[in-house]
C-alpha positions in Angstrom: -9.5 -6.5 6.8 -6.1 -8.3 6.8 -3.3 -7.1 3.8 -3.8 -10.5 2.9 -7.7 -10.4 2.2 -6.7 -6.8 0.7 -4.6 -8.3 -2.2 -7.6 -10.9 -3.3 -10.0 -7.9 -3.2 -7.6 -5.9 -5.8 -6.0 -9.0 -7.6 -2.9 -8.0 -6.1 0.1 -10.0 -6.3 2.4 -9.0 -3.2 6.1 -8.2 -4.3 7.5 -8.9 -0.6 6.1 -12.1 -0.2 8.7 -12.7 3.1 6.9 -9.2 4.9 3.7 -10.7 6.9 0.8 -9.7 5.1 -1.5 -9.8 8.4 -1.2 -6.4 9.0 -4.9 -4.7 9.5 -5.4 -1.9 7.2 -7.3 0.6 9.0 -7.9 2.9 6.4 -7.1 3.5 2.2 -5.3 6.6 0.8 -4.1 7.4 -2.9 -2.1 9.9 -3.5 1.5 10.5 -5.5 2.6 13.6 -3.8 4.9 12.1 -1.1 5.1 15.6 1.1 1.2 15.2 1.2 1.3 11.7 2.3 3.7 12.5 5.4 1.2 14.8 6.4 -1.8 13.1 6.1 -0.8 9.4 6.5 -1.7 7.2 9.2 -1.0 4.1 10.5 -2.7 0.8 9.1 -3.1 2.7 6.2 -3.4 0.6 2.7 -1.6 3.8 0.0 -2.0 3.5 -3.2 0.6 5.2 -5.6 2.3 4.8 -8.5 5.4 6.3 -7.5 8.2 3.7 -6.6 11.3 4.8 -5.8 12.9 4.3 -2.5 11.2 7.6 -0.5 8.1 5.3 -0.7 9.1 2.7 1.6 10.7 5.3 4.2 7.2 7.6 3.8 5.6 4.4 4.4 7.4 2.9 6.9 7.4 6.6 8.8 4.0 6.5 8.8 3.5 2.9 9.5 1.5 2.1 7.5 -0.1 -1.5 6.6 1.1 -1.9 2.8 1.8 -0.2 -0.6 0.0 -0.6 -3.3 0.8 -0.1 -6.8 -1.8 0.0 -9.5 -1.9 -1.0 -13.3 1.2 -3.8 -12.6 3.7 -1.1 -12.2 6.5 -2.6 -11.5 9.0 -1.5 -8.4 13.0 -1.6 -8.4 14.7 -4.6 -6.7 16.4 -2.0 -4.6 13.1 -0.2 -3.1 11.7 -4.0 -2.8 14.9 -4.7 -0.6 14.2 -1.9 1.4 10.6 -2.8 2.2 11.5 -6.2 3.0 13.9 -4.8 5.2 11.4 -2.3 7.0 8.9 -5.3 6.9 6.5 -3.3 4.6 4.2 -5.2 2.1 4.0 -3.8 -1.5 1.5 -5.4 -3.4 0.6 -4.8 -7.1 -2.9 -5.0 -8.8 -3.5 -4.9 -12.4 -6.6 -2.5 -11.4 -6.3 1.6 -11.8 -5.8 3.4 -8.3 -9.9 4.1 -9.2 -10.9 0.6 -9.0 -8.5 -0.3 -6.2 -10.2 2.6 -4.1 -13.5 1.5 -5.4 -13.6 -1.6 -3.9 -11.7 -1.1 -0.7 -14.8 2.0 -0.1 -17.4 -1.2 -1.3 -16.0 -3.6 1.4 -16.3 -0.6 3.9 -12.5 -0.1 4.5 -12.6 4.1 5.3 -10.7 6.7 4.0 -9.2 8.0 7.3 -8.0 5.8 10.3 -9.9 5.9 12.9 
């Protein structure tokens, strides 16, 4: 599944709208603790969080990962949106809880680890 087909799934609206969202997102992953997520992220990965500060993008750019996703509308600082525009990252937000974002990304098949 393309980032792009990602954000219909979740009602996501994507916050970098100039990033390419045809990245293929390999696997999903919530988690908040960013020291976790360097060790266990992956690339294509679709993260779900609802931290958004600027660590985010450089965890997720580290990890290249395919986008960042930010439940319940939380919204993300102009400066940490710069910075994934910069990095080419996609943040998307979805008025869904990390639960139902997960939910369906498991329904549509999308794994929890990259394979």
């Amino acid at each position: 599944m393309k980032v792009s087909e990602l954000a219909a799934l979740i009602e996501a609206k994507n916050l970098t709208p100039d990033v390419t969202d045809d990245k293929e997102v390999r696997c999903g992953y919530t988690c908040d603790l960013l020291s976790w997520v360097m060790a266990h992220g992956a690339e294509g990965m679709a993260w779900v969080t609802v931290q958004i500060h600027m660590n985010v993008i450089a965890v997720a750019v580290l990890a290249e990962m395919a986008c960042v996703i930010l439940p319940e509308s939380i919204e993300m600082p102009e400066e940490s949106l710069k910075k994934a525009r910069e990095e080419g990252l996609t943040v998307l937000q979805s008025p869904l809880t990390a639960f139902a974002i997960c939910g369906r990304m498991a329904a549509q098949g999308v794994p929890d680890k990259a394979e």
